[in-house]
C-alpha positions, 0 to 999 in steps of 0.5 A: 701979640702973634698972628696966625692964619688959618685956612677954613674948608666949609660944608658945601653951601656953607662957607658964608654962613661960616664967615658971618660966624666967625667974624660974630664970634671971635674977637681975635679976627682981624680979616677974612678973605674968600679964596679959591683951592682946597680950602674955602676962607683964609682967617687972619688972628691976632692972639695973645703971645702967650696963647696956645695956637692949638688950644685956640683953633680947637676950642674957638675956630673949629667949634664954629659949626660948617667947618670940616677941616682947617690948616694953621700958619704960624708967623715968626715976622712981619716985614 
């Protein structure tokens, strides 16, 4: 397994909407978190190791509807 974060930016208003979504629809998250910034949600996934991250964000995490931008954290080690 790998473990990728990803920061969500949501349409005004949507953000818990998103975050119902996603914890409903993707299977692969393990927390979710609200946060302050540029971005609206931080995700937490466990993945296949050999699963295309980018594959993943494009056609599970970014087809959730409200969601206008998102940026990836690749993880190497835990420790």
């Amino acid at each position: 397994m790998q473990t990728i974060f990803i920061m969500v930016k949501c349409e005004l208003g949507c953000a818990y909407k998103v975050a119902d979504d996603i914890m409903a629809r993707i299977e692969q998250t393990s927390e979710l978190y609200s946060i302050s910034g540029q971005f609206d949600l931080m995700a937490k996934f466990y993945i296949e190791a050999d699963a295309d991250i980018g594959h993943f964000v494009n056609e599970t995490v970014q087809r959730i509807d409200g969601i206008v931008d998102t940026l990836t954290i690749v993880t190497f080690k835990a420790f």
